[in-house]
TIMI-487017 format. One line per 5 residues: their letters; for each residue x, y, z of C-alpha. Coordinates in steps of 0.2 Angstrom, whole numbers, plus 5000, padded with zeros to 4 digits. Last residue first. Layout:
% TIMI-487017
a	X:Y:Z  ...
% end
This chain:
% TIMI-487017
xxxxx	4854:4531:4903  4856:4542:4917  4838:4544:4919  4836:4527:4922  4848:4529:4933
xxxxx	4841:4541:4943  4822:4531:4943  4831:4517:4951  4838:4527:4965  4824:4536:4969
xxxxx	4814:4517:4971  4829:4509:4981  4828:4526:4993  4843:4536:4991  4859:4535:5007
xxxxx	4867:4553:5009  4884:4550:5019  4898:4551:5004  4887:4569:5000  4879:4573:4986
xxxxx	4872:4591:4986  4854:4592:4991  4843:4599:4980  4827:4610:4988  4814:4617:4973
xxxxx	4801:4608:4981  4804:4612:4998  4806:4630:4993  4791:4632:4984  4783:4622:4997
xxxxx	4786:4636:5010  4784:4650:4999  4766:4643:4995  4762:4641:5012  4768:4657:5017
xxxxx	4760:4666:5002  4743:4657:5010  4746:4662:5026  4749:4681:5020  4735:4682:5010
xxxxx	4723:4673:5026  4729:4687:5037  4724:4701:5026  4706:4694:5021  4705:4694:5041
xxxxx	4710:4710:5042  4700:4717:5030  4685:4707:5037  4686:4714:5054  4690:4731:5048
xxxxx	4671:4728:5037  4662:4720:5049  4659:4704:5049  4657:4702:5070  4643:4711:5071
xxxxx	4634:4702:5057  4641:4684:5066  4632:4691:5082  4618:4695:5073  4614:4679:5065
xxxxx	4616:4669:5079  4603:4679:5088  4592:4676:5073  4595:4660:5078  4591:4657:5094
xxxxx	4576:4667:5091  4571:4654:5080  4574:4639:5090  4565:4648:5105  4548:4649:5094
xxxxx	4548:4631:5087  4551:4626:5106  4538:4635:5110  4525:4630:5094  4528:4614:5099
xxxxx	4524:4615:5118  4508:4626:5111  4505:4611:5100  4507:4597:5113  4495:4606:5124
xxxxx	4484:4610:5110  4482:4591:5106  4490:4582:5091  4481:4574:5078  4486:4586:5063
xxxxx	4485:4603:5077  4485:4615:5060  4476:4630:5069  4485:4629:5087  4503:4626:5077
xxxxx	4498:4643:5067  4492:4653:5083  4509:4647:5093  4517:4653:5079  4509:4670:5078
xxxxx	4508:4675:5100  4528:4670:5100  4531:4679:5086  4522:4695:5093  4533:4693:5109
xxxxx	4548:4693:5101  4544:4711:5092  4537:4717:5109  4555:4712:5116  4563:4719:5103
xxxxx	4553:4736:5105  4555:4736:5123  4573:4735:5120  4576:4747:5108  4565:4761:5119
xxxxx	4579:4756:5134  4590:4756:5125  4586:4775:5117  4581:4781:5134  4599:4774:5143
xxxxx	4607:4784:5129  4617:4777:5115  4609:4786:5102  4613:4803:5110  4600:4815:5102
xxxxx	4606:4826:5089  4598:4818:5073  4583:4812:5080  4581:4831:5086  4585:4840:5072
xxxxx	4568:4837:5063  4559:4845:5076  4569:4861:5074  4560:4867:5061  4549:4874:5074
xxxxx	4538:4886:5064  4544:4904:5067  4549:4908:5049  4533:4900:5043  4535:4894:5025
xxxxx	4533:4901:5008  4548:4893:4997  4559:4909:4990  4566:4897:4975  4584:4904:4977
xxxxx	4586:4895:4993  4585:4878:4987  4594:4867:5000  4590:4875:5018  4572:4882:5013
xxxxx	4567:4865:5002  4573:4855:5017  4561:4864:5029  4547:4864:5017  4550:4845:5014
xxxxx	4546:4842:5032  4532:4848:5033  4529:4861:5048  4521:4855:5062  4504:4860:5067
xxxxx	4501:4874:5078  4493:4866:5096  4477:4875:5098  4472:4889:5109  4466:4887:5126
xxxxx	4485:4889:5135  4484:4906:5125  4501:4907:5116  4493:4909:5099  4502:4907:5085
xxxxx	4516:4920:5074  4532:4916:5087  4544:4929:5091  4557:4932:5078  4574:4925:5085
xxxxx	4587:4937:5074  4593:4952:5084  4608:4962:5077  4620:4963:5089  4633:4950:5086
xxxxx	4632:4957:5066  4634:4975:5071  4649:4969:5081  4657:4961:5067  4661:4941:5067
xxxxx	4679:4939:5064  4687:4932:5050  4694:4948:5043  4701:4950:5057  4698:4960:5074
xxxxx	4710:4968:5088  4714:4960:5104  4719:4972:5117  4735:4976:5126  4737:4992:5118
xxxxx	4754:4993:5113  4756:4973:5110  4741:4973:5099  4738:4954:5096  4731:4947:5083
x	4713:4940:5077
% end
């Protein structure tokens, strides 16, 4: 879009949507039944939907008023919504739960002399130990992510280039000799020696 100063109006580019094409009306009404006694349609296929978007030219039969828009909605609903917690969480806990119910079934089956108070305390302390570690494990999987492990690769290059610059330099050091340097007996031996 410009500007037409003369006129004061905004004048239309070759970007711009035309005015026939704003106007034109595209939402078809839908093909079912709307009577509240009719049956629910059934949901399009997937695969139709993604055949229509991707491969065009093969003029796929499908419903033009079906609600494609089905599969959109995982994709556009806010993950980090109280819902979608909320829903992870009661499937964690279920998830939990059901571990709880199978090892304390297996430690109940194989009792091997013990009695079925001492196997369900078992089978509890079995079942904590193993939560605890899964929750070990994805706390360090968060932690090693990618960034995190670029920079850390990073940081441990450059101490170990210090280090090595470090004794590089210590053992390349000579001292110049000096009326005040005193040699250990043992260095001194071993420079004379090489002397000879």
């Amino acid at each position: 879009m410009y500007f037409n100063h003369a006129e004061r109006r905004l004048l239309a580019g070759s970007y711009d949507t035309s005015i026939a094409e704003v106007a034109r009306i595209t939402y078809r009404l839908p093909t079912f039944d709307v009577s509240r006694f009719a049956p629910l349609p059934a949901i399009a296929p997937e695969t139709d939907y993604l055949d229509m978007i991707y491969n065009p030219h093969r003029e796929v039969e499908y419903d033009p008023s079906a609600s494609f828009e089905t599969y959109l909605k995982l994709e556009l609903a806010n993950p980090h919504s109280r819902a979608k917690k909320m829903e992870r969480w009661k499937v964690y806990q279920a998830g939990i739960q059901a571990l709880r119910k199978k090892i304390a079934e297996d430690e109940v089956r194989h009792l091997d002399g013990r009695t079925v108070r001492q196997a369900k305390a078992d089978a509890a302390f079995k079942w904590r130990e193993t939560v605890h570690e899964e929750q070990k494990k994805k706390k360090k999987a968060r932690w090693m992510h990618s960034a995190r492990m670029v920079k850390w690769q990073r940081k441990t290059t450059k101490k170990a280039a210090k280090e090595e610059r470090l004794r590089r330099q210590l053992t390349e050091l000579t001292l110049a000799d000096e009326p005040n340097q005193v040699l250990p007996t043992l260095l001194k031996e071993r420079t004379k020696e090489g002397r000879s």
